[in-house]
C-alpha positions as CSV (number, residue, x, y, z in Angstrom):
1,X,25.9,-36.2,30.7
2,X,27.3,-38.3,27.8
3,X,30.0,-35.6,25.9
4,X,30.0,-37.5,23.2
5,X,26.8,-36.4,22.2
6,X,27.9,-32.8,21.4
7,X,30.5,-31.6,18.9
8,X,32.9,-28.8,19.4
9,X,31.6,-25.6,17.6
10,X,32.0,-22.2,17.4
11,X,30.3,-20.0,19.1
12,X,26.9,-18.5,18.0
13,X,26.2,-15.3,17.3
14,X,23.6,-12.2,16.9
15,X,22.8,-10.3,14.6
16,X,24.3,-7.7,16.1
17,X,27.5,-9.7,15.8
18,X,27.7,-10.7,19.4
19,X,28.1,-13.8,21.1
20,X,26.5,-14.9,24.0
21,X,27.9,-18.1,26.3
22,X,25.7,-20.2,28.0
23,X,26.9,-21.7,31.4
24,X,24.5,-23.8,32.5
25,X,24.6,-24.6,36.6
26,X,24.0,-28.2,38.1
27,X,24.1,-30.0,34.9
28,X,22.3,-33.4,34.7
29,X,21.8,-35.9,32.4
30,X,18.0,-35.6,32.4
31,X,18.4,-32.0,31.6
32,X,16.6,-30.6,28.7
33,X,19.0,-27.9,27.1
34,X,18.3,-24.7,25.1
35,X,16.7,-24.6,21.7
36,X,16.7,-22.3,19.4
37,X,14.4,-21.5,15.9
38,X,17.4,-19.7,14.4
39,X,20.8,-21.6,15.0
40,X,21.1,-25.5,15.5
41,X,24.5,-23.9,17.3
42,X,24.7,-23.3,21.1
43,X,26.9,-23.3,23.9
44,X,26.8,-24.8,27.2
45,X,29.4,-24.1,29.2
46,X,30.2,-26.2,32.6
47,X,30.6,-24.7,35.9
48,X,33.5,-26.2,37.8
49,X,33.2,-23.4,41.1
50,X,31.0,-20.6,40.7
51,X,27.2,-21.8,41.9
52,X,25.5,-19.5,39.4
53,X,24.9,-19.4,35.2
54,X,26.2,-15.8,33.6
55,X,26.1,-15.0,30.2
56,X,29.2,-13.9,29.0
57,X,29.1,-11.4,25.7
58,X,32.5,-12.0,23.7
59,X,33.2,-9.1,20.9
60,X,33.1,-10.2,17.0
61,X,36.7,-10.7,16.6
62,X,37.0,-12.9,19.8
63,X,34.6,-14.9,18.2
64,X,36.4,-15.4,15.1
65,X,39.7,-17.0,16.9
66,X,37.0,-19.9,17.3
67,X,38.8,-20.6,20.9
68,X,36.8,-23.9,21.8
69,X,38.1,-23.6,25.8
70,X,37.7,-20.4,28.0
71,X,38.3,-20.2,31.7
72,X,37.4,-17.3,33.6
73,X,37.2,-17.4,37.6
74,X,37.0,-20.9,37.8
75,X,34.5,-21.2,35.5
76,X,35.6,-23.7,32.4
77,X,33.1,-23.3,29.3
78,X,33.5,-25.0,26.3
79,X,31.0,-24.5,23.7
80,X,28.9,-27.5,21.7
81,X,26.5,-28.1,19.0
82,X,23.7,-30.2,20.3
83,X,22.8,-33.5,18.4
84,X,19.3,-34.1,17.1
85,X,18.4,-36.0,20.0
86,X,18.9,-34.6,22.7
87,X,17.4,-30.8,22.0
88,X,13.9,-30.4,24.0
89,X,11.3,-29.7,21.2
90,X,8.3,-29.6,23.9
91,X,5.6,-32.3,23.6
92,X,3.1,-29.9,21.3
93,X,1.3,-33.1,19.4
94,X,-2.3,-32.9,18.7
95,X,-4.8,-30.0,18.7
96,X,-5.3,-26.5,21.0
97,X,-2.4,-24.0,21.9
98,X,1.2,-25.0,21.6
99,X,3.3,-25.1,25.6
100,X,4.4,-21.9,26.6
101,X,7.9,-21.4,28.0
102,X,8.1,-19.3,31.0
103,X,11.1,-17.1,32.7
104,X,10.1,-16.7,36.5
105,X,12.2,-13.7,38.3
106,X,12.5,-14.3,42.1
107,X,15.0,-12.8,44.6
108,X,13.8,-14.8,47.9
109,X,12.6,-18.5,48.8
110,X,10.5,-18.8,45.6
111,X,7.1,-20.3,46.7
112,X,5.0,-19.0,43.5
113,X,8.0,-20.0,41.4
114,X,7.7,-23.6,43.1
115,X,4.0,-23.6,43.1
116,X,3.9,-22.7,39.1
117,X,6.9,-25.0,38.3
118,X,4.9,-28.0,40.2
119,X,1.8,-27.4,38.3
120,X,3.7,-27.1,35.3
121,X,4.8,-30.8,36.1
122,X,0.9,-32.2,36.7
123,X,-0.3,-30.4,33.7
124,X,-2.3,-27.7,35.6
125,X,0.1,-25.0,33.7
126,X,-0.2,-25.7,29.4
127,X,3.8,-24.8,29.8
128,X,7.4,-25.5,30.8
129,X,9.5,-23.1,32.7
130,X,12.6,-22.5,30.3
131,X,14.9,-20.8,33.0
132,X,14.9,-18.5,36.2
133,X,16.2,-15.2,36.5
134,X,17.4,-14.2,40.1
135,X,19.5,-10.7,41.4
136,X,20.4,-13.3,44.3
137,X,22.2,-16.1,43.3
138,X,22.2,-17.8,46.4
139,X,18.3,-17.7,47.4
140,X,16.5,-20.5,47.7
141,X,14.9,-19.8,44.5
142,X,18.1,-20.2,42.4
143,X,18.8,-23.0,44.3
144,X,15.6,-25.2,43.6
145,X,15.9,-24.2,39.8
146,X,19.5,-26.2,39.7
147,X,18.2,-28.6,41.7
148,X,15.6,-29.6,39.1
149,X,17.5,-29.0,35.9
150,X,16.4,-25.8,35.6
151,X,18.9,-22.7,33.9
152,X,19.6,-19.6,36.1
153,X,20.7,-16.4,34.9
154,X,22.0,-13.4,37.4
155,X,20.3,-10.0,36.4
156,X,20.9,-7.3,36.6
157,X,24.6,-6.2,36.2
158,X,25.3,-3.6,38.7
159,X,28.7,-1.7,39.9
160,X,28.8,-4.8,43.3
161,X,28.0,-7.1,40.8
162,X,29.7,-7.2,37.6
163,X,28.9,-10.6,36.7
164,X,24.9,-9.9,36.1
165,X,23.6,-9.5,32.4
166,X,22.8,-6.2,31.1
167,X,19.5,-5.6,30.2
168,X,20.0,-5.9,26.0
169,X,21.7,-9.3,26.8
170,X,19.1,-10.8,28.9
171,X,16.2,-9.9,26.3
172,X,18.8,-11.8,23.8
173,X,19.2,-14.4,26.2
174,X,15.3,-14.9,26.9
175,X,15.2,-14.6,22.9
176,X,17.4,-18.0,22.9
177,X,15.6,-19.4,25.0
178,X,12.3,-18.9,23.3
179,X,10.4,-17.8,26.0
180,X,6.5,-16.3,25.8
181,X,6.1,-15.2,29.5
182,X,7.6,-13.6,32.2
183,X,6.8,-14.4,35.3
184,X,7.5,-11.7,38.6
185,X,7.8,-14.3,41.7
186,X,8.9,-12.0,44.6
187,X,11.3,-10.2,42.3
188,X,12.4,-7.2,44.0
189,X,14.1,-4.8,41.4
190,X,12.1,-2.7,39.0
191,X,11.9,-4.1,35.7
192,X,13.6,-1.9,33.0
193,X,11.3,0.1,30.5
194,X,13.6,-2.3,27.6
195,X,12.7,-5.3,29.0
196,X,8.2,-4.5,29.0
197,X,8.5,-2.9,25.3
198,X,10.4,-6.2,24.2
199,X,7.6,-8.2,26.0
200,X,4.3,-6.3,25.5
201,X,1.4,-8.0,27.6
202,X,3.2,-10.6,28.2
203,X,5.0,-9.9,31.7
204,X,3.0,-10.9,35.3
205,X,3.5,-9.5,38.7
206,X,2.1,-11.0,41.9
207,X,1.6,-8.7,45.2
208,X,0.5,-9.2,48.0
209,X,-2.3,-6.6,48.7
210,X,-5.3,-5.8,46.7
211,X,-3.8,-3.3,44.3
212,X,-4.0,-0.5,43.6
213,X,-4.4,-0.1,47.9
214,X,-1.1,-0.7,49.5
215,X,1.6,-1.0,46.4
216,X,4.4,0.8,45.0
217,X,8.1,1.2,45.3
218,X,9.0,0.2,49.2
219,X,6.0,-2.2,49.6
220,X,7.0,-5.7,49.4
221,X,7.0,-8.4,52.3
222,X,5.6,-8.1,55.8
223,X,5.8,-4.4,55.3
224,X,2.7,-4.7,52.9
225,X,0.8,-6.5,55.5
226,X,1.8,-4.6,58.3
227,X,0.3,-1.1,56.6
228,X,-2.7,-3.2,55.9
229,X,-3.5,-4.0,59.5
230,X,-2.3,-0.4,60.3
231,X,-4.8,0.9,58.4
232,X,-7.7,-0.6,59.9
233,X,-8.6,-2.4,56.2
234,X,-11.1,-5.0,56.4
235,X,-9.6,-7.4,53.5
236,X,-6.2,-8.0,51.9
237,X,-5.1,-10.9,49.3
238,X,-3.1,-11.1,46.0
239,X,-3.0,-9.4,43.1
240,X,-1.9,-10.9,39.5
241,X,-1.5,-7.9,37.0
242,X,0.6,-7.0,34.0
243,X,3.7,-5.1,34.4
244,X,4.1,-2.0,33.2
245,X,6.8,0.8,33.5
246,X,6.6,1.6,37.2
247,X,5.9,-0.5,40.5
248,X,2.6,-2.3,41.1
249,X,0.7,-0.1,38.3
250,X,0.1,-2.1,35.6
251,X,-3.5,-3.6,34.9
252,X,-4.8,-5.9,36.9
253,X,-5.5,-9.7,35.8
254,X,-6.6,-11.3,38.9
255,X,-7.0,-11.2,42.9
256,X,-8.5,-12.9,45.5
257,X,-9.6,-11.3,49.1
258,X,-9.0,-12.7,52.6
259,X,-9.9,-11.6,55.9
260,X,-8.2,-9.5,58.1
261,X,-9.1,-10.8,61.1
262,X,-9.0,-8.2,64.4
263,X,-5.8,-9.5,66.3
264,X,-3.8,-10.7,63.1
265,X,0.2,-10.2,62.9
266,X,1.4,-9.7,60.0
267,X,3.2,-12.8,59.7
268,X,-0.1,-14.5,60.2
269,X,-1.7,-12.4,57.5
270,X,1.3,-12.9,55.3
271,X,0.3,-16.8,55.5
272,X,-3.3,-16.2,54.6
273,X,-2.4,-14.5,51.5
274,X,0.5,-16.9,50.9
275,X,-2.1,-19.4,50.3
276,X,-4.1,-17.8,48.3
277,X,-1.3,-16.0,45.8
278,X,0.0,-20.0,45.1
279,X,-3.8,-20.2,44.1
280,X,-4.3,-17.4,42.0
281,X,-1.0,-17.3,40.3
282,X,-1.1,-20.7,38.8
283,X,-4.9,-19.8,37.5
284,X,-3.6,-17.2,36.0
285,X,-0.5,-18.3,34.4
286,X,-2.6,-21.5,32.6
287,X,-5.0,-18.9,31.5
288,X,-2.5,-17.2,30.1
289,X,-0.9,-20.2,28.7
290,X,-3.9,-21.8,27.1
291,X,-4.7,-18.3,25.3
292,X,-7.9,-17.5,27.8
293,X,-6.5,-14.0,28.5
294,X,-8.2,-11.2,26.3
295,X,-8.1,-7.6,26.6
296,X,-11.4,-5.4,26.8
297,X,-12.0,-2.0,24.2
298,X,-10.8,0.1,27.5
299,X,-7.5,-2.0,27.8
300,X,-8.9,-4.2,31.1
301,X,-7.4,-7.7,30.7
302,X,-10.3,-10.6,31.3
303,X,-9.9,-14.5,31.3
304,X,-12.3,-16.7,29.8
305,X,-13.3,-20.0,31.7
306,X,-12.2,-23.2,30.5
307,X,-15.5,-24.3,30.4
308,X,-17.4,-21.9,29.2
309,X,-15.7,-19.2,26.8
310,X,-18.6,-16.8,27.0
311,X,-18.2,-16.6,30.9
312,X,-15.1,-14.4,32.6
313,X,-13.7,-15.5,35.6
C-alpha cells in the first residue's frame, strides 16, 4: 500500500460524538477500503502484532487532541482520509438492483462463508462481502477473510474478552461499512435483540436440520445430526431462515431434504447436508440480493424465480 495516497486526519465521528478506529488486519494493496455516505473521513489503522481488527471507541475530548498516532498492545493505528481513487464505490452501472454488501458471522472453518464469498466472485451472488464478524479470532474463518482482503471485526465484548465490540458499536460499525445483509455462517452466540431491530428482515441463519425439528439453543454441529439419527427421522437438510429474537425461530426462507440413510454416522450425515447448505445458502443470499425475497399477508417469506416472477421457488 502506497501511504502517500492518504492524508493524516482526524478522527471521525458519530453523532453521538464518538469515534470509532478502524484497524484493518492483513492489509494489501489490492484491498478495497471502507466507504462511507456520510464522511469522506476514515481511519485505518495498521496492525503491527495482534492477528485480529478491533474497533476501538475514543471519548469526545480524546478526539479533540487530534492525536494522529496511538499504540495500544502492539497495535499502531494511525488514522487517514482516503483519496478519491482509491475508495471502493462497487461496480453498480447499468440497470436492475444495486450490489448488496454483506457481514457474514462465523465462529468455525467457514464453509458457507467461503461458498458465498466465492459466488460473490463469479457473479452467482448480486453482492460483495464488506467484512466478517467472528467471536474467534483465530478460526479458519477469520483467517481466510484476511487472506483475501477482507476486514474482521471480534464480537462480542465479553468479561475474557475485552477487546470484542459492544453491541451499539458494531451496529455503528456495520453502519460504516454500509452493509444491507447479515449473514449467520456457523455463528455460535445468540444475536442480541439490538442488533435484529437495527436490521429488520434483513439477518439469515443457516442450520443444519429441517427447522423447526431439531433446533434451538444447544443444537449446533454433529450434535444436530446425531439427535436426527437418534430419532429414527427419515430426512434432514438445511434450513435458511430470518433471525429473530431467540435460537433457530425465526421464519423460514429456504431448505432442502436429504436422506438419512439406515447405517449413517453423523459425520457422514453432517457431509450430506454440508453439500446441500453451500447449495441453498448461496440461492438464497442472490435472492435476497437481487430483491426476489417477498413477504406473504401472514408474514411467510417467498422467493420469486429469476425467470419467472410469477413462480416461487
Amino acid at each position: 500500500m502506497s501511504m502517500n495516497r492518504f492524508t493524516v486526519c482526524r478522527m471521525d465521528t458519530l453523532s453521538s460524538g464518538v469515534g470509532l478506529g478502524f484497524s484493518l488486519t492483513a492489509i494489501q494493496p489490492s484491498q478495497k477500503h471502507l466507504r462511507t455516505r456520510s464522511s469522506s473521513q476514515q481511519i485505518l489503522c495498521f496492525p503491527i502484532q495482534q492477528k485480529f481488527l478491533s474497533y476501538n471507541a475514543y471519548s469526545a475530548g480524546e478526539q479533540h487532541r487530534q492525536k494522529t498516532l496511538i499504540s495500544r498492545k502492539g497495535l499502531e493505528c494511525r488514522c487517514y482520509a482516503p483519496t478519491e481513487g482509491n475508495v471502493s464505490k462497487g461496480d453498480d452501472s447499468g440497470s436492475g438492483p444495486r450490489r448488496k454488501r454483506l457481514a457474514i458471522f462465523v465462529s468455525g472453518g467457514g464453509s458457507n462463508f467461503k461458498s458465498i464469498h466465492v459466488a460473490t466472485l463469479d457473479g452467482l451472488i448480486h453482492g460483495d462481502v464488506a467484512v466478517l464478524v467472528t467471536d474467534k479470532p483465530s478460526c479458519g474463518g477469520a483467517e481466510y477473510a484476511r487472506n483475501n482482503g477482507i476486514a474482521v471485526i471480534f464480537f462480542p465484548k465479553s468479561k475474557s474478552s475485552s477487546e470484542g465490540l459492544s453491541t451499539d458499536v458494531l451496529i455503528s460499525a456495520l453502519r460504516k461499512f454500509e452493509v444491507d445483509f447479515l449473514l449467520l455462517a456457523g455463528y455460535l452466540k445468540l444475536i442480541p435483540v439490538e442488533l435484529v431491530r437495527a436490521f429488520p428482515k434483513s439477518i439469515l441463519n443457516i442450520h443444519p436440520s429441517l427447522l423447526p425439528a431439531f433446533g434451538g439453543k444447544g443444537f449446533y454441529g454433529l450434535k444436530v445430526h446425531k439427535a436426527v439419527i437418534a430419532s429414527g427421522a427419515r430426512y434432514s437438510g438445511p434450513t435458511i431462515h430470518f433471525v429473530d429474537e431467540h435460537y433457530d425461530t425465526g421464519r423460514i426462507l429456504a431448505q432442502r431434504a436429504v436422506p438419512v440413510l439406515a447405517d449413517d454416522s453423523p459425520e457422514q450425515l453432517a457431509a450430506r447436508v454440508l453439500k446441500e447448505e453451500h447449495k441453498v445458502y448461496v440461492e438464497a443470499v442472490a435472492a435476497l440480493c437481487e430483491d426476489r425475497v417477498v413477504w406473504r399477508e401472514d408474514g411467510v417469506p417467498l422467493i420469486k424465480s429469476r425467470t419467472n416472477p410469477e413462480e416461487y421457488i
